[in-house]
SEMI-735274 format. One record per residue (C-alpha): x, y, z negated; residue number from 1; residue in three letters. Coordinates in steps of 0.25 Angstrom, whole numbers, plus 5000, padded with zeros to 4 digits. Layout:
! residues N
 east north   up  nr rest
    X     Y    Z NUM  Ala
...
END
This chain:
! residues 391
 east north   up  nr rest
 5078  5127 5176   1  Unk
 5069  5122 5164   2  Unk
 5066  5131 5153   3  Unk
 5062  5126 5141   4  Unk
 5055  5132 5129   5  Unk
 5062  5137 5117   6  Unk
 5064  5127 5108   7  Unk
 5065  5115 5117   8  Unk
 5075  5106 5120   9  Unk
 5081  5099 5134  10  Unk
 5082  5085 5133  11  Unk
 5088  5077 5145  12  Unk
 5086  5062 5144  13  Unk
 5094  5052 5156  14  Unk
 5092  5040 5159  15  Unk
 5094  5029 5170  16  Unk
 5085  5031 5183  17  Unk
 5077  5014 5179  18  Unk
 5066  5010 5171  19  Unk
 5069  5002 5159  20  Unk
 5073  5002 5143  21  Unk
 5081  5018 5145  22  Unk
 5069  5023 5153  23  Unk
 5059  5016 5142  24  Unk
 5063  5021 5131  25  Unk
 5068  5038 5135  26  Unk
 5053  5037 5141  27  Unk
 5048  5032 5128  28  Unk
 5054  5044 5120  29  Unk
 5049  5053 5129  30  Unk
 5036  5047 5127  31  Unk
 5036  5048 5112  32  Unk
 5046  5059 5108  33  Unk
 5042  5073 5104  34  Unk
 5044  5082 5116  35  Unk
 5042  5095 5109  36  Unk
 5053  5103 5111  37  Unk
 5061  5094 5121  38  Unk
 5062  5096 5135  39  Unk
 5065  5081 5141  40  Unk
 5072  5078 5155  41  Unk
 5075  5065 5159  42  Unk
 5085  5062 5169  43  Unk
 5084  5049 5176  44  Unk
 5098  5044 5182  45  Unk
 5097  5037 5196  46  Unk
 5109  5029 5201  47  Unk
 5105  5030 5217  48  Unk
 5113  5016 5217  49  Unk
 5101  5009 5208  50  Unk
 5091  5005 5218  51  Unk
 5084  4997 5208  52  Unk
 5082  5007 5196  53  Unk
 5066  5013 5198  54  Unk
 5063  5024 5191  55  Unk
 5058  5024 5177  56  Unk
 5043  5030 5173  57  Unk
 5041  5042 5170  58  Unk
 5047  5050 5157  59  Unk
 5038  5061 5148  60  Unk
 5048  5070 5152  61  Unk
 5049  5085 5155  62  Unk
 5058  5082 5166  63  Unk
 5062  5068 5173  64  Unk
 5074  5069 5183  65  Unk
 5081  5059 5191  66  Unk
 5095  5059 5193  67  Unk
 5101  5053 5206  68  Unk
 5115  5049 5210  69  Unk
 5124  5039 5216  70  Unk
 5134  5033 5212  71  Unk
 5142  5038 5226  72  Unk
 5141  5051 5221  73  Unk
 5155  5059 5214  74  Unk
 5149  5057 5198  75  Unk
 5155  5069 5194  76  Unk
 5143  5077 5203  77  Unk
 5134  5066 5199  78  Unk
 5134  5070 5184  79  Unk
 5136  5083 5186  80  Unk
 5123  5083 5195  81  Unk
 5117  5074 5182  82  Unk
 5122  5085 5173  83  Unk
 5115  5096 5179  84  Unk
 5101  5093 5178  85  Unk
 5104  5090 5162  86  Unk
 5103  5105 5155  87  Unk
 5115  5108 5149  88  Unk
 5107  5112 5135  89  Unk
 5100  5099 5136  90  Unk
 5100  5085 5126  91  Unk
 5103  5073 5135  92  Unk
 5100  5060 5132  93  Unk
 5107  5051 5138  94  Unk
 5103  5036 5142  95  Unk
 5116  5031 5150  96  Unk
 5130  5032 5156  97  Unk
 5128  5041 5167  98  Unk
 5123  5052 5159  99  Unk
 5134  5052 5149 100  Unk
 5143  5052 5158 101  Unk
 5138  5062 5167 102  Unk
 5137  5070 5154 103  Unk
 5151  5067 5151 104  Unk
 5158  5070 5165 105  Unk
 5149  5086 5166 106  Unk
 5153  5088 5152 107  Unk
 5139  5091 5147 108  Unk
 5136  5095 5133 109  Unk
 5123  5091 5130 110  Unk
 5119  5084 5117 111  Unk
 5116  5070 5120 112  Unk
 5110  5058 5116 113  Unk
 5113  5045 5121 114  Unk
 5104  5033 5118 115  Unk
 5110  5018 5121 116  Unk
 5099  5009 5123 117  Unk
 5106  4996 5126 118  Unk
 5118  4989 5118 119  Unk
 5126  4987 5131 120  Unk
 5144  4989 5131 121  Unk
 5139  4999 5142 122  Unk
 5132  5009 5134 123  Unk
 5142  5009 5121 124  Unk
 5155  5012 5130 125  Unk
 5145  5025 5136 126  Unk
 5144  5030 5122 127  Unk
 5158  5029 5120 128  Unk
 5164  5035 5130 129  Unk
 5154  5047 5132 130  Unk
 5153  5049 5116 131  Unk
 5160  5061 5117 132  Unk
 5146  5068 5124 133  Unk
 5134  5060 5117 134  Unk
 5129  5066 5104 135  Unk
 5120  5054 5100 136  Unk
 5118  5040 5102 137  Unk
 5104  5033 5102 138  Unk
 5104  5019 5100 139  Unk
 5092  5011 5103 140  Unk
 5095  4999 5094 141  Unk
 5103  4999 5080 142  Unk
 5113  4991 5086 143  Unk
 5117  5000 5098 144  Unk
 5118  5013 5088 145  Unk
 5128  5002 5078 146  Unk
 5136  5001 5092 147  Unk
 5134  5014 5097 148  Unk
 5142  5017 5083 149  Unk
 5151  5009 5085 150  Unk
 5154  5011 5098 151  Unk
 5155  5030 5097 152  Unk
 5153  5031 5081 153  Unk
 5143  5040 5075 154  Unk
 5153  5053 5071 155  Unk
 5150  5060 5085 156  Unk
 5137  5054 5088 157  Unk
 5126  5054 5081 158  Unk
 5118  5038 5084 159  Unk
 5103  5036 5083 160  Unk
 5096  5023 5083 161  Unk
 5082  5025 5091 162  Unk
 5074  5013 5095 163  Unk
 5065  5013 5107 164  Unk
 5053  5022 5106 165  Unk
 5043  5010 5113 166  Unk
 5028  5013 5113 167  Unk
 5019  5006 5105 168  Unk
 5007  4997 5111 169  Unk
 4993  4995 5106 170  Unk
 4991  4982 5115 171  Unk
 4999  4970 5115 172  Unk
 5000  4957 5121 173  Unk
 4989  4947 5120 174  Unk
 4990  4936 5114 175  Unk
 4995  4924 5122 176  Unk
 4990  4911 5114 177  Unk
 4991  4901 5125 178  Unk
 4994  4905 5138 179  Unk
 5006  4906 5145 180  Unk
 5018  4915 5141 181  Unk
 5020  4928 5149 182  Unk
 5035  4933 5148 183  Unk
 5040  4945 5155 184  Unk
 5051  4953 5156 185  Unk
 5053  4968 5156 186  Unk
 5066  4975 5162 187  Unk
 5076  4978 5174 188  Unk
 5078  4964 5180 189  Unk
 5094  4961 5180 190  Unk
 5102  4952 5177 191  Unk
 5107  4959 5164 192  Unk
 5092  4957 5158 193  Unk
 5093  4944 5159 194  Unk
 5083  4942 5170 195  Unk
 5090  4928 5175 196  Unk
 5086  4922 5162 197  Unk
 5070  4923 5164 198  Unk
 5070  4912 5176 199  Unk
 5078  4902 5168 200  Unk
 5067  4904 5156 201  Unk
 5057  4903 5164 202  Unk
 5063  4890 5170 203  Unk
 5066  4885 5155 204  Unk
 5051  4886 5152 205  Unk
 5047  4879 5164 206  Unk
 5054  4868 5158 207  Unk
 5049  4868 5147 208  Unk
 5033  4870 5153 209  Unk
 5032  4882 5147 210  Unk
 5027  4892 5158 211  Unk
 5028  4908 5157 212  Unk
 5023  4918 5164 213  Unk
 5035  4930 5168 214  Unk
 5034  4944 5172 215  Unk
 5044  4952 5175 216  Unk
 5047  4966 5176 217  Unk
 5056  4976 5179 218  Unk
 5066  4977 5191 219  Unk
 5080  4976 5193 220  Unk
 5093  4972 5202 221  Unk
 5090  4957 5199 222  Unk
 5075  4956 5201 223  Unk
 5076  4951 5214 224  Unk
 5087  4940 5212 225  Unk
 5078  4937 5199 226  Unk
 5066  4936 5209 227  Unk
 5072  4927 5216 228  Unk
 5077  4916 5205 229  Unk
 5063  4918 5197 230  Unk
 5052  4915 5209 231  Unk
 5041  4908 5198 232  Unk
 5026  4912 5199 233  Unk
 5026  4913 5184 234  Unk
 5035  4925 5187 235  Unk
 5029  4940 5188 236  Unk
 5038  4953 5194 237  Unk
 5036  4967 5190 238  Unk
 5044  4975 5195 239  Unk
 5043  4991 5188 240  Unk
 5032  4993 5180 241  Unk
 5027  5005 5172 242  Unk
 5027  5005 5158 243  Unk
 5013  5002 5157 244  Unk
 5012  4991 5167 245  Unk
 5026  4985 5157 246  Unk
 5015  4984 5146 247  Unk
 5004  4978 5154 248  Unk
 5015  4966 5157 249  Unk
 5017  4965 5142 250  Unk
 5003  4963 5137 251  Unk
 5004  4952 5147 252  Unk
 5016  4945 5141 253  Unk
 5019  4938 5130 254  Unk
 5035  4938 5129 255  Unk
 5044  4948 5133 256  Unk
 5059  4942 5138 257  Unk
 5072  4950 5140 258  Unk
 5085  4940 5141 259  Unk
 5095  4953 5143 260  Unk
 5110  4951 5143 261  Unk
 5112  4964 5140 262  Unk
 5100  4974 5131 263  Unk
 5097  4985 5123 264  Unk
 5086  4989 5117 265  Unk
 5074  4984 5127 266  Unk
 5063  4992 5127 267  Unk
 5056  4982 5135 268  Unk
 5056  4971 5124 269  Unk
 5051  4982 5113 270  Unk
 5040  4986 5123 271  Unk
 5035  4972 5124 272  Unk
 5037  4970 5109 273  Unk
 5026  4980 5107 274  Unk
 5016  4974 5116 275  Unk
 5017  4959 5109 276  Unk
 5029  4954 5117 277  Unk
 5038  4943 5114 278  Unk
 5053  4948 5118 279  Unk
 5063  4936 5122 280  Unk
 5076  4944 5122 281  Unk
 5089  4941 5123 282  Unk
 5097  4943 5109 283  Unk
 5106  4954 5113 284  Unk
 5116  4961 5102 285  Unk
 5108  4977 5105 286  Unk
 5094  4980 5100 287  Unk
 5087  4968 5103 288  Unk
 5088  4963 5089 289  Unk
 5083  4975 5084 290  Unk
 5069  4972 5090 291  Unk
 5068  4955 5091 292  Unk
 5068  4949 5077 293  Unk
 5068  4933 5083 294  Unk
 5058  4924 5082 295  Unk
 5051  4937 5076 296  Unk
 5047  4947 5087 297  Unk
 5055  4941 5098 298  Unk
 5065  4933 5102 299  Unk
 5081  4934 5105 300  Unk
 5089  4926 5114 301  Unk
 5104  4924 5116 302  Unk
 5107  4931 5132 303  Unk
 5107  4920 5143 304  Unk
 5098  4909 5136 305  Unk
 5084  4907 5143 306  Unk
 5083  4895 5136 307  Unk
 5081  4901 5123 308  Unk
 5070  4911 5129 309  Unk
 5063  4898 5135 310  Unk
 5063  4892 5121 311  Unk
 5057  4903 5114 312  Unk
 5047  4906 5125 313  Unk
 5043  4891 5123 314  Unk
 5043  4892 5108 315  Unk
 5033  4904 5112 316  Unk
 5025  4897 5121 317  Unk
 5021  4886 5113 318  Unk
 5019  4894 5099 319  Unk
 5009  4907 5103 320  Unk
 5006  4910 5088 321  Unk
 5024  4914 5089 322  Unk
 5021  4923 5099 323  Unk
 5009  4931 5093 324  Unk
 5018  4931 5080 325  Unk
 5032  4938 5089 326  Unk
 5022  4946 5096 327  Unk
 5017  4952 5084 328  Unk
 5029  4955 5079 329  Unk
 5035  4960 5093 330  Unk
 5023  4973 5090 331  Unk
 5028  4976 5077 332  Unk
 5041  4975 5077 333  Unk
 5043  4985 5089 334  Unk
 5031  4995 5085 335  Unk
 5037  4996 5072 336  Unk
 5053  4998 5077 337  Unk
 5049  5005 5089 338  Unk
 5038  5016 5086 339  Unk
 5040  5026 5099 340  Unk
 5037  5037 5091 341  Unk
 5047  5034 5082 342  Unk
 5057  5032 5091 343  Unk
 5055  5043 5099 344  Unk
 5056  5054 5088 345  Unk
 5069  5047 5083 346  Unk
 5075  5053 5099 347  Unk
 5068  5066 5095 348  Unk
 5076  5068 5082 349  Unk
 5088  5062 5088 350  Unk
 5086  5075 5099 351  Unk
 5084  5084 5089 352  Unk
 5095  5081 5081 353  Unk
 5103  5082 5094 354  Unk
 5097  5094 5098 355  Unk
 5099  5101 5086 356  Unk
 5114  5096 5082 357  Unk
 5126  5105 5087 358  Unk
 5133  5101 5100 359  Unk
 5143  5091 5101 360  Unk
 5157  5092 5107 361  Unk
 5156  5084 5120 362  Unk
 5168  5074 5122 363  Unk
 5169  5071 5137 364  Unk
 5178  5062 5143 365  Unk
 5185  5058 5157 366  Unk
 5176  5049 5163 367  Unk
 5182  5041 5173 368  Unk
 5176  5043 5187 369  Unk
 5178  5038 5200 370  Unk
 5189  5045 5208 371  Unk
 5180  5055 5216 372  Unk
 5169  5056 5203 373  Unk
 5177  5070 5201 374  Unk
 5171  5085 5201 375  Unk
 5181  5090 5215 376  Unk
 5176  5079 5223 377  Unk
 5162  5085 5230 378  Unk
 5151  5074 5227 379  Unk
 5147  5073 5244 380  Unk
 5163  5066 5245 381  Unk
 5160  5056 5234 382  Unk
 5148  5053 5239 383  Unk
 5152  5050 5254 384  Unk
 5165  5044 5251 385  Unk
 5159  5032 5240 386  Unk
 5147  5030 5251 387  Unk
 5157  5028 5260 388  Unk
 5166  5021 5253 389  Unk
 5153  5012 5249 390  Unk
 5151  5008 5262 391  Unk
END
């Protein structure tokens, strides 16, 4: 049992067990936001299933917790497993489905916060069907809260726009007059981030004698496959890096490249931004707009069209006085939208208010589970009887 002194506060903040936008951005309040007074617990949720989800670096946390399960197991025990490590006086924020509903089927009433990071069908049908338990939504773009709106309204739930709190840089790129381009990409590497695009802009270039130089990093179910297709000594693999070894591999690049079929709000891209990075990104109806003005700071491409990147990156290649001028405007534009500080005391007041408002009327629902998922059926059967069935 914690204790906690007078006057403080037990915040619980979940999140998926892989390092990538979520993890970036709940570590980045945490690095920025006034602890006074709050007592933070992250719980990290581990899927035994996925084999390819490493663990994300470390949080400034009180308390950092993993959370294990298999997908063999009854649910019903799973989330009351998940429940029980959660104060029952605590604030939760919450970061994906499995919390909610695990929340929803223990018929917990904590006041909680649930932030949407990306503009996926996924994430709206969430919010709708668990309302009935969220107090307020955090949307990392304009256009998520708009849909988030429309998707629950706003007369039982209170909705906050909250861009990403992404540190500052005093050193940027250098300047690349004349050598040759360096591009490299930043992210899980599936299919879903477009990753299948990158050999076919690189072959595009080829034929047009341009040469680049790729790096890229991250890891993911299709990296191998991608390995495979993309055997060219002009390509350089990282698998996971630190967030400091991240920056070093900016200051040696020159455009940044995210050709997503599906996206949020990328930290990754405004990270690079910062540093002097030109971000090629696919034009995706969420919070990409928000951050790349064309032809300004960046550019934005229609999903599936390589050819397009390959004629900007030549457009690029040949006029270096264009790339100084994005990279300029790549720094301003996202120190001034995206101050940490700023950001971070915006989830502060969005706790407090929380914290201070009077508690809601929970509205559960009958969540359908799988025929055994139920509270009489002991969790050792479930277990024995789907590993066997399984096999």
């Amino acid at each position: 049992m914690i204790f906690l002194e007078e006057n403080t506060s037990y915040i619980v903040i979940t999140l998926p067990y892989r390092e990538g936008g979520v993890s970036a951005i709940v570590r980045n309040i945490l690095n920025f936001i006034n602890h006074k007074e709050l007592f933070f617990q992250v719980i990290l949720v581990k899927n035994l299933r996925d084999k390819n989800d490493e663990k994300p670096d470390n949080f400034d946390t009180d308390i950092t917790t993993v959370f294990e399960y298999s997908s063999l197991e009854n649910k019903y025990f799973v989330f009351k497993r998940f429940c029980k490590i959660i104060p029952k006086n605590a604030l939760i924020i919450t970061n994906d489905y499995f919390e909610l509903q695990a929340l929803n089927t223990i018929k917990r009433k904590n006041k909680t916060i649930h932030i949407i990071h990306s503009s996926g069908e996924y994430n709206f049908e969430n919010v709708k069907k668990y309302q009935g338990i969220i107090d307020t939504i955090v949307s990392v773009s304009k256009y998520i809260k708009n849909k988030a709106i429309e998707t629950v309204g706003k007369e039982k739930i209170k909705h906050e726009y909250i861009s990403q709190p992404v540190p500052n840089n005093n050193v940027t790129r250098k300047i690349n007059k004349e050598k040759t381009l360096n591009i490299v990409f930043v992210g899980r590497i599936t299919e879903e981030k477009g990753i299948f695009d990158l050999p076919q802009i690189d072959s595009l270039l080829k034929q047009k004698n341009i040469g680049v130089n790729w790096t890229i990093v991250g890891f993911g179910k299709d990296k191998n496959q991608l390995q495979k297709t993309w055997n060219n000594k002009n390509v350089i693999w990282k698998g996971k890096l630190t967030n400091k070894e991240v920056y070093e591999i900016y200051l040696k690049n020159d455009i940044v490249i995210l050709p997503s079929h599906a996206e949020g709000f990328p930290v990754v891209i405004i990270e690079a931004m910062k540093i002097g990075l030109v971000p090629l990104v696919s034009d995706l109806p969420s919070g990409i707009p928000e951050i790349i003005k064309n032809g300004v700071n960046g550019f934005t491409f229609p999903v599936n069209a390589p050819n397009k990147y390959a004629d900007v990156i030549e457009k690029i290649d040949v006029d270096r006085n264009l790339l100084e001028k994005l990279k300029e405007n790549a720094i301003k534009s996202t120190n001034d939208n995206f101050n940490p500080a700023v950001q971070a005391d915006k989830y502060r007041k969005v706790i407090n208010s929380l914290l201070n408002a009077k508690e809601k009327e929970k509205n559960y629902i009958k969540d359908k589970q799988g025929f055994m998922d139920k509270p009489f059926i002991p969790n050792f059967i479930v277990f024995l009887f789907r590993k066997i069935r399984k096999k």
